[in-house]
N, C-alpha and C positions, 0 to 999 in steps of 0.2 A: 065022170072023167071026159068022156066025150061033149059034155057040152061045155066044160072047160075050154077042150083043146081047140073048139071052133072061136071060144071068144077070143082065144090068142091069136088064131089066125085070122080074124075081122080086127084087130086090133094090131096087127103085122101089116095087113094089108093098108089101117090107114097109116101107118106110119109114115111111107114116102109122100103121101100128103099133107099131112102133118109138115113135114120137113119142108116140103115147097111152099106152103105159106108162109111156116117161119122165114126163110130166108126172103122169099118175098115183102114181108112185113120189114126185114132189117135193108131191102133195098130202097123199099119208101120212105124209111127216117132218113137214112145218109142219101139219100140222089141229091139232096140239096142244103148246104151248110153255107149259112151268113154267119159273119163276124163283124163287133164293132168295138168300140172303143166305150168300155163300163162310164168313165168320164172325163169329160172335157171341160178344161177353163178358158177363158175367153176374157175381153177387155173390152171395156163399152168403145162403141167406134171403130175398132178394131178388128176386119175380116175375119169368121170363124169356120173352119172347115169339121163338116163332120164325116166321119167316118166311115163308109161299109165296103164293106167284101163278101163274095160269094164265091161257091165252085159248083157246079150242077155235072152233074152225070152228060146231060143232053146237049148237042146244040144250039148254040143261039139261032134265035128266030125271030122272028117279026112277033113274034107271039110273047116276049119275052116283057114283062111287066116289074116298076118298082115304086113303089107306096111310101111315102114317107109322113110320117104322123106326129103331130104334139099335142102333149097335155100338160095344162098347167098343174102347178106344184098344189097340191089337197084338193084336186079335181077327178074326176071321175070322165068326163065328157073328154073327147079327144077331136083334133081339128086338122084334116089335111091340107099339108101345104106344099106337095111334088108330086105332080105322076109322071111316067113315062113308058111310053110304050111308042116305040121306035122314032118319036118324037118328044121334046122334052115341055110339060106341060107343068110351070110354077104357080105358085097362088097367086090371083089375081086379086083374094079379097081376105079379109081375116088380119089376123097381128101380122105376120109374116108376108103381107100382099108386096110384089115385085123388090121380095130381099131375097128370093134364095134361086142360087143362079147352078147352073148342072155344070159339073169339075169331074165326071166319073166316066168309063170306059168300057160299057160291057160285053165288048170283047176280050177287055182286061181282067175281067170277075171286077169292076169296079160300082160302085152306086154309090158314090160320095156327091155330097151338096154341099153348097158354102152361104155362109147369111152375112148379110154387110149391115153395114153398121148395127150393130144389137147393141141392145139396152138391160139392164138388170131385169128389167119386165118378160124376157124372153126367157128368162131360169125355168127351166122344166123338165120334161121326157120327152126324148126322141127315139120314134120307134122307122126299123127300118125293112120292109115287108119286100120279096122278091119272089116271083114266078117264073116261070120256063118251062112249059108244059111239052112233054109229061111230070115234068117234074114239079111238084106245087105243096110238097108238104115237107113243111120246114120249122126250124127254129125261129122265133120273131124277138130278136136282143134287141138292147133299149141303149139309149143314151141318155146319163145327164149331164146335162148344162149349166151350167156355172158361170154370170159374167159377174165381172168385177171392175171398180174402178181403178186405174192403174193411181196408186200412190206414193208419199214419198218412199215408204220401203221398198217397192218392185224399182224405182228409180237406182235405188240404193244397192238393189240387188244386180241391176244390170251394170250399174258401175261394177260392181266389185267381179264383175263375169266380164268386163270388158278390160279391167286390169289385170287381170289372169290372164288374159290371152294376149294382152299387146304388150305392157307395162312390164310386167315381172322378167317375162323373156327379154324385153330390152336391158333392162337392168344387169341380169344375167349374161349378154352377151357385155355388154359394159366393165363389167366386174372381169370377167376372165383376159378384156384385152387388157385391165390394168396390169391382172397379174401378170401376165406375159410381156410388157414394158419394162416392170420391177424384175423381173428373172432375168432378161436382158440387160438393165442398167448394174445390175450385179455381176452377173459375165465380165462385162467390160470393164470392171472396178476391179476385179478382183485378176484377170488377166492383166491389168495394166500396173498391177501390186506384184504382181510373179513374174512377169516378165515374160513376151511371148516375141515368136518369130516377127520380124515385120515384112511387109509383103515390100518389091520390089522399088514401087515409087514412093514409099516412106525411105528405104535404105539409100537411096538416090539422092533424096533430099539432105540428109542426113550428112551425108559424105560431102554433097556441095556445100555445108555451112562448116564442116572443117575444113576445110579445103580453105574458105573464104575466111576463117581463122589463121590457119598456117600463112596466107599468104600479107594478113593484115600484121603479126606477127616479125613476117619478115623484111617487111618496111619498114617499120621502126627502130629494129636492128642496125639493117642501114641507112639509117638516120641517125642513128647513134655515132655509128661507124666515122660518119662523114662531120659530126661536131668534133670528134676527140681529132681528128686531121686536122683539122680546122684551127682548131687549140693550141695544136706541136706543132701548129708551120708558126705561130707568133709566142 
């Protein structure tokens, strides 16, 4: 019984050590999380931006490092083409020599790179590696790469995404001022069917052409007047 009760308490005793490694061990997985984008399509000739983000526990520092790596598609061998460490240093030699230009922010949590003009030959993995010591033990995500030739379907497709946006809505605005013309030109028809008040300078008008009636009227009267006189003086 007694030599029980001492291994529970040698076994007590490691427990809060136990416990501060554990949590120590879960400080060193999360102190540092990158994220990237699983895949990217792209257009030959056509600037391709890729993707990463980070969050680190630490301060940025001069110490602060980002690795970015490719391997081609049923390759094994991998070939860097960006480093950076508080300076930005691109491949000078390799597939990728002075295509990939630094677009990222790492005060922003940013390590994004962009390659100009690419070709279907650049289809691969991109991996995107980031330190910041103390912090240096991380997840390492990948990217793939996808270029394509833009053809007549993506031609086809941007029309039909650029008559969505411009086209339809013109239409639409077009359509509703018709019907707003036709429910007006019905208004007017059918008020002027029923009979409605008229405003001031219609009833104006109106009264000056009887007027110029009654007085056209009364002219000829006499003039009539003034034949039959005419008639009974002979």
């Amino acid at each position: 019984m007694q030599q029980s009760g001492a291994a529970a308490g040698r076994g007590c005793t490691l427990c809060p050590l136990l416990g501060v490694l554990f949590f120590q061990g879960v400080y060193i997985v999360l102190s540092l999380e990158i994220k990237t984008d699983a895949l990217v399509r792209g257009y030959v000739g056509e600037n391709i931006k890729l993707k990463c983000t980070f969050k680190s526990t630490s301060s940025i520092t001069d110490k602060l490092t980002i690795d970015w790596t490719y391997r081609r598609p049923s390759s094994s061998r991998t070939e860097s083409i960006f480093h950076y460490q508080s300076f930005q240093y691109p491949s000078t030699a390799g597939t990728f020599r002075d295509r990939v230009s630094w677009v990222g922010d790492v005060y922003k949590g940013d390590a994004s790179i962009s390659i100009s003009n690419p070709t279907m030959k650049d289809n691969g993995t991109f991996s995107c590696a980031v330190k910041n010591p103390p912090d240096v033990h991380h997840n390492i995500p990948v990217t793939e790469l996808r270029v394509t030739e833009r053809g007549f379907g993506t031609m086809l497709s941007s029309f039909a995404l650029l008559s969505i946006l411009v086209f339809i809505p013109s239409a639409v605005v077009v359509v509703l001022l018709l019907v707003r013309m036709g429910r007006k030109s019905a208004g007017l028809k059918k008020r002027s069917k029923s009979g409605y008040q008229k405003s001031s300078i219609e009833v104006s008008d109106d009264t000056d052409q009887e007027e110029g009636h009654c007085m056209t009227k009364l002219c000829v009267r006499c003039a009539e007047c003034l034949d039959s006189d005419y008639e009974e003086t002979y």
